[in-house]
C-alpha positions in Angstrom: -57.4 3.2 -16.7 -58.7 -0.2 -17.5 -55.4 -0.6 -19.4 -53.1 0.0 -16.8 -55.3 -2.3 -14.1 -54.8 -5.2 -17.2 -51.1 -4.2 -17.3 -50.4 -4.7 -13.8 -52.7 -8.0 -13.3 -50.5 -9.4 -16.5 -47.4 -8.3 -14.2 -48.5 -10.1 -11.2 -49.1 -13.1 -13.2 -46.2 -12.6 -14.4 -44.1 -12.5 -11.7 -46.1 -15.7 -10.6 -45.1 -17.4 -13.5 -41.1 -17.1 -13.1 -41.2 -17.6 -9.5 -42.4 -21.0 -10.1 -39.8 -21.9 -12.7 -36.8 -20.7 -11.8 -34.3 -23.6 -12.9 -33.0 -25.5 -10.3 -29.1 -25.2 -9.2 -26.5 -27.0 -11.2 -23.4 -28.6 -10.5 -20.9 -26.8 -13.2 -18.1 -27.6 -11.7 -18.0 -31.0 -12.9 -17.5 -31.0 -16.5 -19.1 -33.9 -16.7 -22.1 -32.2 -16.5 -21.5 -29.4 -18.7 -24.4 -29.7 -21.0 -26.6 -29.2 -17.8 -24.6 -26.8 -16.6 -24.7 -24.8 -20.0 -28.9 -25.4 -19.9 -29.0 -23.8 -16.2 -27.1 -21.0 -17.5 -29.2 -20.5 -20.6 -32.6 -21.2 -18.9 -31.4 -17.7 -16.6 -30.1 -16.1 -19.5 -33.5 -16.6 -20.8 -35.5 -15.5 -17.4 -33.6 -12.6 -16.8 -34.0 -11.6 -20.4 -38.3 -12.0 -19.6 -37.6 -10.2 -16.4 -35.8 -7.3 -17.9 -38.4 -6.4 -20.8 -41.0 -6.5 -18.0 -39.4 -4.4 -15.9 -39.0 -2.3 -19.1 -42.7 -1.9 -19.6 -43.5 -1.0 -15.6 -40.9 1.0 -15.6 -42.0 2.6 -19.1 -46.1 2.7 -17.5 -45.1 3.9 -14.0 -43.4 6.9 -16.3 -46.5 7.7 -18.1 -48.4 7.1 -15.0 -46.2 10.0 -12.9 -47.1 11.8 -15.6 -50.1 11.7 -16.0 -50.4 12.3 -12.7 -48.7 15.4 -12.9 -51.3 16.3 -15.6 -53.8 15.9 -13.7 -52.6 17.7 -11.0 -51.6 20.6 -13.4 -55.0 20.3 -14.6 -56.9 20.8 -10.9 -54.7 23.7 -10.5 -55.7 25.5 -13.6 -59.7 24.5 -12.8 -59.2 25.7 -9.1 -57.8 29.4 -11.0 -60.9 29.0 -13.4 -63.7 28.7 -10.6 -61.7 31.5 -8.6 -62.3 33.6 -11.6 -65.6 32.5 -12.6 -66.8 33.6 -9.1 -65.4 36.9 -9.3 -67.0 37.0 -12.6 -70.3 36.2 -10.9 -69.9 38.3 -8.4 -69.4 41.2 -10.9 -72.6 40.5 -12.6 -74.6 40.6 -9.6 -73.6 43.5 -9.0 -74.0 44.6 -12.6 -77.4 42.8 -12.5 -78.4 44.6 -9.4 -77.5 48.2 -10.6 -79.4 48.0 -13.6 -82.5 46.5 -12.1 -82.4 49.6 -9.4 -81.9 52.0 -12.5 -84.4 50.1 -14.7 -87.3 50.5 -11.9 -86.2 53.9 -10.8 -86.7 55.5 -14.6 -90.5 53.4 -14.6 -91.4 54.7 -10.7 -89.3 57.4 -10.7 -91.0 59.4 -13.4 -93.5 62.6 -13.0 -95.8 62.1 -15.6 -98.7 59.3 -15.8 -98.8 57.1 -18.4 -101.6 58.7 -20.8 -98.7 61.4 -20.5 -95.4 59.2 -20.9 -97.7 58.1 -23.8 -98.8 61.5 -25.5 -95.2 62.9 -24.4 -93.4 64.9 -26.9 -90.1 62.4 -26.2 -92.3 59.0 -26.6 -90.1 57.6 -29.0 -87.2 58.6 -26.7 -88.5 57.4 -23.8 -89.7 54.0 -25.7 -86.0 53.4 -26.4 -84.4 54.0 -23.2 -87.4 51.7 -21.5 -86.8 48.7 -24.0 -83.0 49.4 -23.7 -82.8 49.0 -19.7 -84.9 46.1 -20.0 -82.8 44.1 -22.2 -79.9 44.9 -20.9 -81.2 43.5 -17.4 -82.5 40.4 -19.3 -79.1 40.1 -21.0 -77.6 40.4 -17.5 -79.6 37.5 -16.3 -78.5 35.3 -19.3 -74.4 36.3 -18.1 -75.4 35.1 -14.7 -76.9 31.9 -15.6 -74.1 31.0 -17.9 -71.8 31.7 -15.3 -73.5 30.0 -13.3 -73.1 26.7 -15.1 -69.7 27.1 -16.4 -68.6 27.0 -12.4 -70.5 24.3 -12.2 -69.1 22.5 -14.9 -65.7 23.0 -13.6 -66.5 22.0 -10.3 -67.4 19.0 -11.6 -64.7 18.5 -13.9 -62.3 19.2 -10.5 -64.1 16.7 -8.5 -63.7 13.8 -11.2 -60.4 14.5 -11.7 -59.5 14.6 -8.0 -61.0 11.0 -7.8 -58.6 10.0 -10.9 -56.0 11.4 -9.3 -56.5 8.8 -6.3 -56.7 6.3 -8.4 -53.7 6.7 -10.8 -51.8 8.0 -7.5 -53.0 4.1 -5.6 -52.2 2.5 -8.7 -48.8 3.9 -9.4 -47.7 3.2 -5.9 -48.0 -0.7 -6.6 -46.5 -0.6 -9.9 -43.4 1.0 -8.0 -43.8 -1.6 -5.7 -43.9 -4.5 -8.3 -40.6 -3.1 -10.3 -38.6 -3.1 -6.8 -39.5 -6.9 -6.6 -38.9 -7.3 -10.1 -35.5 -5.7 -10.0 -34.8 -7.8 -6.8 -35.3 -10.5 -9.1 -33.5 -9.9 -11.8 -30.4 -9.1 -9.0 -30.9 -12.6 -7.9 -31.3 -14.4 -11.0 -28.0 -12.4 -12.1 -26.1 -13.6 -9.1 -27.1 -17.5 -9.6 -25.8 -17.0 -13.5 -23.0 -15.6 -12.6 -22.3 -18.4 -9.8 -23.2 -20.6 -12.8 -20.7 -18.8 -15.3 -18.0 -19.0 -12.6 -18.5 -22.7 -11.6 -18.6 -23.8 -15.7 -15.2 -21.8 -16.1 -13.7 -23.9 -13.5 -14.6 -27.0 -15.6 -11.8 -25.3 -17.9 -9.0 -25.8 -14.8 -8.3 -22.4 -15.0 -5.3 -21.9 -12.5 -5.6 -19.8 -9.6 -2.4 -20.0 -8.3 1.1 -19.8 -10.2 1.9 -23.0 -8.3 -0.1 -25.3 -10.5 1.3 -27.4 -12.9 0.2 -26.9 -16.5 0.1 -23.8 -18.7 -2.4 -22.6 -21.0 -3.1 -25.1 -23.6 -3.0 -22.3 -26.5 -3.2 -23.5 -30.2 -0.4 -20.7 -30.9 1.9 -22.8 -28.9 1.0 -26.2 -29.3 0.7 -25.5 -33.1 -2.1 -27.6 -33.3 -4.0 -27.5 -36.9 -7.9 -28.1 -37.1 -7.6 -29.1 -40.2 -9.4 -25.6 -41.8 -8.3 -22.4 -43.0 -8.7 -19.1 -42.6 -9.3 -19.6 -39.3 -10.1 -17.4 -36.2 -9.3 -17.7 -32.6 -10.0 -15.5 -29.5 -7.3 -15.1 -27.3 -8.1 -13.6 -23.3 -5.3 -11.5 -21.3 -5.2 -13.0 -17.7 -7.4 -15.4 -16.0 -10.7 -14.7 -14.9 -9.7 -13.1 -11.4 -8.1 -10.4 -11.8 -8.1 -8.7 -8.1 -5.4 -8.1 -5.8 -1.7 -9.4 -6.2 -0.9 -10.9 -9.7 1.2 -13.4 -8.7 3.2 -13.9 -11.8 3.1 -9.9 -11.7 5.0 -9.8 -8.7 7.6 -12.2 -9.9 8.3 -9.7 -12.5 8.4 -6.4 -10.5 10.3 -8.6 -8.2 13.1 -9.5 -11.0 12.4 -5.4 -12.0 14.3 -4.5 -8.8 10.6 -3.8 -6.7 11.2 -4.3 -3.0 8.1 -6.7 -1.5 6.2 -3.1 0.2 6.3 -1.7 -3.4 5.0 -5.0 -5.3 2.0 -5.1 -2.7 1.2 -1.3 -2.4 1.1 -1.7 -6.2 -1.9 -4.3 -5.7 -3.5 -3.1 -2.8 -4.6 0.0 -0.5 -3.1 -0.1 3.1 -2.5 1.8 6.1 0.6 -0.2 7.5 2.4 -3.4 8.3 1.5 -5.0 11.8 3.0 -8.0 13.7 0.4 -10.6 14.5 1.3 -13.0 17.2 2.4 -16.8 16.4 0.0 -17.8 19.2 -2.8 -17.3 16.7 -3.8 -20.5 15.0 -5.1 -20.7 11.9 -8.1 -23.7 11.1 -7.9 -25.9 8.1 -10.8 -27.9 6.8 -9.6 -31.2 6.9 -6.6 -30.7 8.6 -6.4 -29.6 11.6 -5.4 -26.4 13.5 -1.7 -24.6 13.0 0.2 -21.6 14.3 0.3 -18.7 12.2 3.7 -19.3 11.0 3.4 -23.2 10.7 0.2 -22.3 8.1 1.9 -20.2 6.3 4.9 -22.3 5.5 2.4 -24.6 4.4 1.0 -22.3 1.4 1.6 -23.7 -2.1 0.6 -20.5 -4.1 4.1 -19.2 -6.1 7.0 -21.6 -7.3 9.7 -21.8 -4.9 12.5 -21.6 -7.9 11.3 -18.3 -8.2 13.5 -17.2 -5.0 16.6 -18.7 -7.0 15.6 -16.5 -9.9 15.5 -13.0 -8.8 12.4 -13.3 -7.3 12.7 -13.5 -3.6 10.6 -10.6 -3.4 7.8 -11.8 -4.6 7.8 -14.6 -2.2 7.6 -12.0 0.8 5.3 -10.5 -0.9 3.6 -13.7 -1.4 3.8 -14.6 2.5 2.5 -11.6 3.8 -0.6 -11.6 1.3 -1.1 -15.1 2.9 -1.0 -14.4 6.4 -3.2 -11.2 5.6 -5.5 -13.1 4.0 -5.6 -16.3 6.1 -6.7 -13.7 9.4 -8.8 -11.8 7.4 -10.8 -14.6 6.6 -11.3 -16.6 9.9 -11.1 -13.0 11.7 -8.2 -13.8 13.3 -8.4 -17.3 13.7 -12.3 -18.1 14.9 -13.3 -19.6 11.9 -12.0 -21.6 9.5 -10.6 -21.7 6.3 -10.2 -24.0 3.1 -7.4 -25.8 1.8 -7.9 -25.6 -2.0 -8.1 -22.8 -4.5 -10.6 -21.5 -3.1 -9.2 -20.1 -0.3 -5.4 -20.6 -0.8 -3.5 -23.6 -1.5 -2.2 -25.6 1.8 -0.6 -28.8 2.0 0.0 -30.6 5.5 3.9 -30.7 5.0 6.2 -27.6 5.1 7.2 -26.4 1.4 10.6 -25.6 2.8 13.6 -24.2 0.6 13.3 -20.3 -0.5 9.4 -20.1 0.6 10.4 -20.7 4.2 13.0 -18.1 4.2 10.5 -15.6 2.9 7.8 -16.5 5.6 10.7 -16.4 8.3 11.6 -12.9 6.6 8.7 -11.5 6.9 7.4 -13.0 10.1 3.9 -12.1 11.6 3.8 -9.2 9.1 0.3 -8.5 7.9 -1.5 -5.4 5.9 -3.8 -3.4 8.2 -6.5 -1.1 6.9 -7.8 0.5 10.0 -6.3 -1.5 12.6 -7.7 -4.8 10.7 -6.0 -7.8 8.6 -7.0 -7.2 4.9 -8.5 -10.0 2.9 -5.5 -10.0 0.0 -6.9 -11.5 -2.5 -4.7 -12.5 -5.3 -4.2 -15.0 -8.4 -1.8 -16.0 -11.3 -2.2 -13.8 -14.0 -3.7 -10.9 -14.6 -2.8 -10.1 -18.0 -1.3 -6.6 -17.1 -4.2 -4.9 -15.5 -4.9 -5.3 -11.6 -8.9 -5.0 -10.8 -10.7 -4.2 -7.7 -13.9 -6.2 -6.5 -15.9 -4.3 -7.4 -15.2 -4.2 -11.2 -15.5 -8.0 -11.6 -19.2 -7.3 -10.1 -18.0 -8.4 -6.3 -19.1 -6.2 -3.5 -17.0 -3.1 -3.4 -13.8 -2.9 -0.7 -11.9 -0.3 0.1 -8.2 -2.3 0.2 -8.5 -3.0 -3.7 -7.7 -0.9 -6.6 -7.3 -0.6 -10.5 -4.5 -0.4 -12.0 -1.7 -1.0 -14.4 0.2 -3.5 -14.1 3.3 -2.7 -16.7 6.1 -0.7 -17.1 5.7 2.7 -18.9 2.4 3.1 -21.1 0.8 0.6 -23.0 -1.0 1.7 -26.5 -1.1 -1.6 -28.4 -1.7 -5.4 -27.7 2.1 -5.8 -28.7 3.1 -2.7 -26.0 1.4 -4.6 -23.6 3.1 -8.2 -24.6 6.2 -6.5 -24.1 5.7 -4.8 -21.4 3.7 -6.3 -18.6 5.1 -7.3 -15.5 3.1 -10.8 -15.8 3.9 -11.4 -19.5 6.0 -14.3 -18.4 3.1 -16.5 -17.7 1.8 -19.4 -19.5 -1.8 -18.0 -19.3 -0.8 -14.5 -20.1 -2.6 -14.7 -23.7 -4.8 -17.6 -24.1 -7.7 -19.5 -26.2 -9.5 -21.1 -23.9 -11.8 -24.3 -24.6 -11.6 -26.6 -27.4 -14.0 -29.4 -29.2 -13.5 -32.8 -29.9 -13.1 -32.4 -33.8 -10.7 -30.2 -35.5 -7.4 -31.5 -33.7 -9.3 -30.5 -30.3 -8.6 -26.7 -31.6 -10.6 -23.4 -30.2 -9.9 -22.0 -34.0 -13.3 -20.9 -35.2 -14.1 -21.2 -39.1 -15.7 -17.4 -40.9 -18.7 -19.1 -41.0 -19.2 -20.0 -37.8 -18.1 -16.1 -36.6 -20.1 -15.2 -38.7 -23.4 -17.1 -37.0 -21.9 -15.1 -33.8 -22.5 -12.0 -35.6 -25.3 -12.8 -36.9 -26.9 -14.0 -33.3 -26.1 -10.8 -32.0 -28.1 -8.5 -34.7 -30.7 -11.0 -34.5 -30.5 -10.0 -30.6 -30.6 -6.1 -31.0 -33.5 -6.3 -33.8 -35.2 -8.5 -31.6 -35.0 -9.1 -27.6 -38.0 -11.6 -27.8 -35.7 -13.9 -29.9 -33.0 -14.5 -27.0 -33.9 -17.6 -26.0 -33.6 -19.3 -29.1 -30.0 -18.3 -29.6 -27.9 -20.5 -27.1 -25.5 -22.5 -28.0 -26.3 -25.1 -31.0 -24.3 -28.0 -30.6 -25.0 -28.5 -26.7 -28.9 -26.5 -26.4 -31.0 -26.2 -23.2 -33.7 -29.3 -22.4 -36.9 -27.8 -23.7 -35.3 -24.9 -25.8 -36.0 -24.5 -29.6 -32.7 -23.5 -30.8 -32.4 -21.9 -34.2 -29.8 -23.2 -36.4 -27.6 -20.9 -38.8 -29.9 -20.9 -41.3 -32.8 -19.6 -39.6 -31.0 -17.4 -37.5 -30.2 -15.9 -41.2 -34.0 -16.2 -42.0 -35.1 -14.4 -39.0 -32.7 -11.3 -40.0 -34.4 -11.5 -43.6 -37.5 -11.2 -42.5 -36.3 -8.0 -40.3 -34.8 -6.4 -43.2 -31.5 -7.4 -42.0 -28.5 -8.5 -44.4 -27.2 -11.7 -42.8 -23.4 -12.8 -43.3 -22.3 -16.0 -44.8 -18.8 -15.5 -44.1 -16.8 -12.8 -41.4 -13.1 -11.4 -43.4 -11.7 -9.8 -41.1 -12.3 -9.1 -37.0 -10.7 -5.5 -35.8 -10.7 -5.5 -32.0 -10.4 -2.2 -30.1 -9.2 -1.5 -26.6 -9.4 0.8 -23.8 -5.5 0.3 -22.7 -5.7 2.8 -20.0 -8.3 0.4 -18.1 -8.1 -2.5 -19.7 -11.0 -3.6 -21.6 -12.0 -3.8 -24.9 -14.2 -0.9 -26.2 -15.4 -2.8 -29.2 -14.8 -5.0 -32.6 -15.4 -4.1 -35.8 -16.7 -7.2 -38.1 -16.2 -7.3 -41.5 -17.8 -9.8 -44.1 -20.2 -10.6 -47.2 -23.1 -9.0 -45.0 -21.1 -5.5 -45.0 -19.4 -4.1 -41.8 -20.7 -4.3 -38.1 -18.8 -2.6 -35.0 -20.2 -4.0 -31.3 -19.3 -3.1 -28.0 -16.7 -5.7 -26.3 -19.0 -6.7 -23.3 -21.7 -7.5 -25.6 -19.5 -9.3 -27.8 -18.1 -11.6 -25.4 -20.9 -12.1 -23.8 -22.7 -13.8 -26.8 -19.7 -15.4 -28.2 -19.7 -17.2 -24.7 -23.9 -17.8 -25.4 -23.1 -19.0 -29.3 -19.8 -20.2 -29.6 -19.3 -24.2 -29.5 -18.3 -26.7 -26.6 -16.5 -24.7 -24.2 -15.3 -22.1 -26.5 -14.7 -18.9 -24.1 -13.0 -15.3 -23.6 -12.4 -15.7 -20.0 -11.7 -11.5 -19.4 -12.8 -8.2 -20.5 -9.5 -7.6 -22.4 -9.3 -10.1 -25.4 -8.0 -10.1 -29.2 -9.0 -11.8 -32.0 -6.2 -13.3 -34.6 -7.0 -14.5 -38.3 -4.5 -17.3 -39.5 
């Protein structure tokens, strides 16, 4: 008992302690600031790493505590059986007791002869017998009670103490239970602010939303660009980071397919029907003023307009009505306001004209309703030939988004799904995202500096505890000891841990039915390593130098 009070009073301390150093918020939107971005990041990483092994050990000592509390209730049981018997017990040697004492005095009293006689008797020896005989057997039965006596005693006892434990362990388990709820509130916050974090320092990449935006992915398979190193490896991501709703450059492609506008967006979303929305709603712009429904919408600079000239007219209406959904949805109907950026949607103060303003006169007032309501249509420019609902990319759950495909036929292979995705036209349909000042300003990794990723991550399985010394090395958190490669591979020696040197070869395998990778297989002068593709991105993105990222959960890995 004293070691689970001092277990809970370490807990509350504890929990003291990281309320009082959570890291402050960081701009990571500015990559100006990245390094402090990337130390506000790490600093969670590193808190909700402390927070999760303490809520593993409450959770782990409110177990043992409900059970033994069940033991001890099992146990009152069993000594409330034992008493019952022991009384009955007792109650039979009374009786016992009482019997022979009646028979023992009867055969004394009871008897004709005097004593000189009993004494002189032909049967003395007899008679001697049965007299020591009754009285021994009464003094016997005296011994039984007494010892029954005290073994109901003792269990009484025993019952009492245990129901006062039980009070105890049953108060004490109740604030444990109460200290792993806050705890796992905690953790649920600190996740949120990292993944705000996470979110605002892949925006310093200028990851396009919208299939509008100039630029294309700056990949080092189609610049050609050489670091300067060989064999090299880079990590290429399918899509862009937002992956719910209408793919944009999806919809172009269905469009060009021969897909009408209602079958591109009931391929992206969940609807009841189409409804007409009066023009006499206006929608508010930040910054800009206030604008009929119609007028906003021919102010939405989200697809290319050339796409209309190029078989994709469709997509534009499709395009229109996501906007005008959206855009109602997200000032409910025109009482609040709305951004002009990517953020929200892209607006401009001057009509686009040409093919976009046929669509949005095509499609006039249309909007998707789910239960007499506007739906909020999310959508971005590339999804890398999976569509995602909010809820998968860890976004509250709706009802109007969905998973899917997003290709024609069935995909079994990284080059099916090249060939056959509706958004494989875009120019961030397969990308390497970040890049460094040296080596040509390449995302190409070197084997050995895959092979410190690998090596990070065993270091992290052996080894929670050691987390927070495994950020990234060449931009660490303030007030972090970061271990370098070498005693990253020291720290796995002294674990009994073969360390690589060098990664071979990188085999990455997917889950093409949902659209994730399952896991990748390392192989290298340390021997052979599979881990699972969540846990592998995640601490490539932790290890991996500058602004080196996989942006998705579906990336592959390519050795030059």
């Amino acid at each position: 008992m004293k070691k689970i009070l001092a277990l809970i009073i370490l807990a509350v301390v504890f929990m003291v302690l990281i309320k009082n150093t959570l890291v402050k918020a960081q701009d990571c939107s500015n990559p100006n600031q990245s390094q402090s971005c990337q130390s506000a990041i790490d600093q969670l990483g590193a808190d909700i790493n402390n927070l999760n092994n303490d809520l593993k050990n409450k959770t782990t000592s409110y177990q043992n505590m409900l059970q033994q509390l069940d033991d001890i209730k099992a146990k009152i049981i069993i000594l409330g059986q034992n008493i019952q018997k022991g009384e009955e017990a007792l109650m039979y040697q009374k009786q016992l007791l009482n019997a022979r004492v009646k028979s023992y005095y009867k055969n004394i009293t009871g008897s004709s002869l005097s004593v000189v006689d009993f004494l002189i008797s032909d049967n003395l020896s007899e008679s001697l017998n049965r007299f020591f005989y009754q009285k021994t057997a009464v003094d016997e039965d005296k011994k039984t009670i007494i010892k029954v006596v005290l073994y109901i005693k003792n269990l009484e006892d025993e019952k009492t103490r245990l129901a006062v434990l039980k009070e105890e362990v049953n108060k004490q388990s109740q604030l444990l239970a109460g200290q792993i709820e806050e705890t796992k509130q905690k953790i649920a916050e600190l996740s949120a602010r990292q993944q705000q974090l996470i979110a605002q320092k892949l925006a310093s990449l200028n990851i396009s939303r919208s299939a509008a935006s100039m630029g294309r992915c700056d990949s080092d398979l189609t610049n050609g660009r050489d670091p300067g190193f060989g064999p090299k490896f880079g990590f290429f991501t399918y899509g862009v980071p937002n992956r719910v709703g209408m793919n944009q450059w999806g919809a172009y492609g269905r469009a060009k397919a021969g897909q009408s506008y209602d079958q591109i967006l009931r391929a992206y979303y969940n609807f009841d029907s189409y409804q007409n929305f009066d023009n006499s709603i206006h929608i508010n712009v930040d910054g800009y003023g206030s604008f009929s429904l119609e007028d906003y919408v021919k102010r939405i600079y989200e697809v290319p307009d050339d796409w209309g000239s190029s078989g994709g007219m469709e997509a534009l209406k499709a395009q229109a009505i996501a906007a005008r959904s959206y855009a109602l949805a997200y000032t409910n109907k025109g009482t609040g306001s709305i951004c002009s950026s990517e953020q929200c949607q892209v607006f401009q103060p001057q009509d686009k004209g040409g093919n976009w303003d046929a669509a949005v006169d095509a499609t006039q007032g249309k909007v998707m309703v789910q239960g007499g309501n506007p739906i909020k249509a999310w959508f971005s420019s590339t999804h890398g030939g999976y569509i995602f609902s909010s809820s998968d990319v860890g976004w509250s759950g709706t009802s109007w988004t969905k998973h899917g495909n997003d290709f024609d036929g069935s995909v079994g292979s990284f080059s099916d799904l090249q060939s056959k995705a509706y958004d494989k036209g875009s120019p961030w349909f397969y990308c390497d995202w970040g890049s460094r000042a040296q080596y040509n300003k390449t995302a190409w990794l070197k084997p050995e500096e895959v092979a410190d990723i690998v090596n990070v991550i065993l270091l992290a399985r052996s080894d929670s505890s050691t987390t927070e010394h495994l950020y990234q090395i060449d931009s660490p958190p303030a007030g972090v000891d970061i271990w370098g490669v070498d005693r990253v591979k020291q720290e796995l020696q002294n674990r009994h841990i073969t360390p690589y040197n060098h990664i071979d070869n990188i085999v990455v395998n997917a889950d093409f039915g949902y659209g994730k990778v399952t896991n990748v297989n390392v192989s290298g002068d340390g021997g052979s390593a599979s881990f699972d593709g969540s846990e592998f991105k995640n601490w490539f993105n932790l290890r991996a130098p500058a602004n080196i990222q996989i942006v998705g959960p579906l990336y592959n890995v390519e050795k030059r």
